[in-house]
DODRENLUM-638206 format. One record per residue (C-alpha): x, y, z. Coordinates in pm, whole numbers, plus 50000, padded with zeros to 5 digits. Layout:
// residues N
XYZ...
***
This chain:
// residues 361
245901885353008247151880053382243871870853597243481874153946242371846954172241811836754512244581815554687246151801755049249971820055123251631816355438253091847155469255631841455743257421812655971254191799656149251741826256131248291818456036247451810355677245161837055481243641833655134244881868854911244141876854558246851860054349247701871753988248331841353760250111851353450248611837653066251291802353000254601809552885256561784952648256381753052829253811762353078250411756653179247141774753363245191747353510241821754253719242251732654012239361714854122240371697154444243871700454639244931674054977246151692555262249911673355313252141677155594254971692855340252351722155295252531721055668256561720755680256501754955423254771772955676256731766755940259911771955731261181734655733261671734755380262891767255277262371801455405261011819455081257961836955238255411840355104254451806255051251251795854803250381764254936249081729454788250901705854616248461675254629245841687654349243941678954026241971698953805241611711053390243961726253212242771758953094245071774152871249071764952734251681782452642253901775652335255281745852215252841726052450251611692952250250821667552575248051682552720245661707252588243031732052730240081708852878242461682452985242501667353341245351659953509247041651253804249571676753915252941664454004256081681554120258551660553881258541668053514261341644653415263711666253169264811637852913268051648152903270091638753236272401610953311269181593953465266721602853199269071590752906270021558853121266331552453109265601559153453263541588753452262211586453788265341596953894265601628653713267971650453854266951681853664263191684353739261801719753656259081739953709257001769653582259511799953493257141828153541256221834253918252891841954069252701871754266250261885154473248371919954359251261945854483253981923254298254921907554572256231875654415255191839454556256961805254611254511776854550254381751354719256951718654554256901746454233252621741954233250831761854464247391747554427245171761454722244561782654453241281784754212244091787053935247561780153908250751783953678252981751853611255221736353378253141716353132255471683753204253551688553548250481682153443249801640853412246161633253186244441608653358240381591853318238231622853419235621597253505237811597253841236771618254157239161653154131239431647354536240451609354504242921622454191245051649354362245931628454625248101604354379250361644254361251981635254676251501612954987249661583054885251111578254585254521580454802253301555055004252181530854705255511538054503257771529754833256031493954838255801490054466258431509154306261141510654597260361477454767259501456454517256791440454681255211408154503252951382954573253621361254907255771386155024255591399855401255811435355463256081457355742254871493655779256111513956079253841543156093250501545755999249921580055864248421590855490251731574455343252351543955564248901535155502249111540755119252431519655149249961492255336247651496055014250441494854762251621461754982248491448154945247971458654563250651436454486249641406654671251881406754979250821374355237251351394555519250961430955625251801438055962251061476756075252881494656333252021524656505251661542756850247921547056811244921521256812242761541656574245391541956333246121507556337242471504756317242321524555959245781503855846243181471455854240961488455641243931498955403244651462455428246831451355710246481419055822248031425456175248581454856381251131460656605250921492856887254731498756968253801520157279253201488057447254591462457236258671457957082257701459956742260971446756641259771409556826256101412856748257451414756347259511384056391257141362956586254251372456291256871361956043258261328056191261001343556353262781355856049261421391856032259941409755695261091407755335260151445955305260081472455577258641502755553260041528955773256861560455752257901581056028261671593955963263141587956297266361570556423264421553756647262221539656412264431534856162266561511556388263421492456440262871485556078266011480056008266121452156277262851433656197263801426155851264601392755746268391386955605268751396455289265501416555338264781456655267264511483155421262451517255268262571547155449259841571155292259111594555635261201623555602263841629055837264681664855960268301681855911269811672956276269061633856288271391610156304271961579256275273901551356442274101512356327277191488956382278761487956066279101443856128274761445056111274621462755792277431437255665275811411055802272341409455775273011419055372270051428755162269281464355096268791498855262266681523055006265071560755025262041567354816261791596754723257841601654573257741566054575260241565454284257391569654066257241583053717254081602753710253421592753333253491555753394251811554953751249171583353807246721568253502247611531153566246921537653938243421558253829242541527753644242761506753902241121525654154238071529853902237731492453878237411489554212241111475254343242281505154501240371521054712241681555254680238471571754832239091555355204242311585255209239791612655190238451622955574236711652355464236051676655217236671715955304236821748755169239801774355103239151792155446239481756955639242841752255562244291766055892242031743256055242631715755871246881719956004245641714756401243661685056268246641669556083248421676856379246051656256622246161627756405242221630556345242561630955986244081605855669243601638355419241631667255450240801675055060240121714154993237101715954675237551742954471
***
């Protein structure tokens, strides 16, 4: 039987969030109830409710979540009810062009849940990246769900659904950072600083951290950046040369998606170096580069896109690394809250006060 549960919606283009009851329907072939234990509050969540994304109102939000699977639906074999799993919003088909080249982080037919949520009057919801986790309970495809150690902290876990493992992915999986390597983050929110971890994961030399704001910077040292760089008052374009003999970085990390910032990065790279843009851009930017510099300087310009990651490969290796102490996944997690904090928890994100405000179910 359906059951009814509590959950986050934005119901319209940037009016407040409010929890409603939400009626989660029993798994249909392919799909999965999971009880969600702990969700991150993400700045996509953020760009639903003001209608950046799509304009599908109502919105169930969350997207960044872990929990244990309750029940599945037919013809369900990976996970089973008492499972936990990381949620992800890329359950690779198997049958594209990518997925049969053997590159299924590139899976161009990722699917979700068929049956919708809805609220109580049938009022039917779009979750959040096809999740919709600010919920007690939610309905997803079972490829969704990614079994990982349950020794693991569920608010650490979830946060591996979106930003930080974006970050880690752009510097591991997209940039191919390796040992001796310098890198170069430009922005120092939740994902540049998980791109700082990811840099320093893989035994980069040098990790230089750029950002507008000291007490970022500050928390990029503790992510592992060996310098910081504030671009209000310094060009980070020279600063990144002079820290890397002139040359400029193997890997840059662009976290902010601007022009401006992506001219930066794409400047303070060394020839034959690479660029990674993982901050999302908006629909109106543009951008402008003399065609000569992108002949010139070689190397490569790449998007990362969830950090190129294949949830199935990544979420448990990263979980096991974490648990033996070489990630420190728990330094993303600024504070715990509860459903009704969520709004909150927006004009915090907004301040820049928090890395990830994790709501505990």
């Amino acid at each position: 039987m359906a059951q009814e549960v509590r959950g986050v919606i934005a119901p319209g283009k940037d009016e407040p969030v409010r929890i409603e009851t939400i009626v989660v329907p029993d798994p249909g072939p392919g799909e999965a109830v999971v009880r969600i234990q702990a969700c991150g509050v993400c700045h996509t969540d953020l760009h639903y409710k003001q209608s950046g994304i799509t304009d599908e109102f109502p919105f169930l939000l969350g997207h960044e979540a872990a929990g244990v699977v309750e029940q599945v639906g037919p013809g369900v074999t990976d996970v089973v009810p008492g499972d936990f799993v990381i949620l992800n919003w890329r359950a690779v088909c198997g049958r594209c062009r990518a997925c049969l080249r053997g590159r299924p982080w590139y899976c161009f037919d990722t699917h979700n849940a068929r049956q919708k949520m809805t609220l109580t009057d049938g009022t039917e919801l779009a979750p959040a990246l096809g999740i919709g986790a600010f919920a007690e309970k939610t309905l997803v495809a079972a490829g969704q769900c990614t079994k990982v150690d349950p020794a693991v902290s569920p608010q650490v876990a979830g946060l591996l659904g979106c930003g930080v493992m974006a970050g880690i992915g752009a510097a591991l999986n997209t940039g191919g950072v390796t040992r001796g390597d310098s890198v170069a983050v430009i922005g120092c929110g939740g994902v540049g600083d998980a791109a700082i971890a990811g840099a320093h994961l893989a035994g980069a030399a040098k990790i230089i951290a750029v950002d507008i704001d000291d007490r970022k910077l500050e928390t990029a040292r503790g992510m592992g950046a060996t310098h910081t760089v504030n671009s209000r008052t310094t060009d980070p374009i020279e600063a990144i040369r002079e820290l890397t003999g002139g040359f400029g970085a193997d890997v840059v990390i662009e976290a902010v998606g601007r022009p401006e910032t992506y001219t930066q990065a794409f400047y303070a790279r060394d020839l034959a170096g690479t660029v990674v843009l993982v901050g999302v851009p908006t629909p109106e930017m543009k951008l402008e580069l003399p065609l000569l510099d992108v002949f010139g300087r070689g190397g490569a310009l790449k998007s990362s896109w969830y950090g190129d990651c294949l949830p199935s490969r990544d979420f448990p290796m990263l979980i096991d690394l974490h648990l033996q102490g070489r990630l420190a996944l728990d330094k993303f997690v600024t504070e715990t809250i509860r459903l009704d904090e969520v709004e909150k928890a927006f004009e915090r994100m907004h301040h820049g006060d928090v890395l990830r405000s994790v709501v505990v179910l």
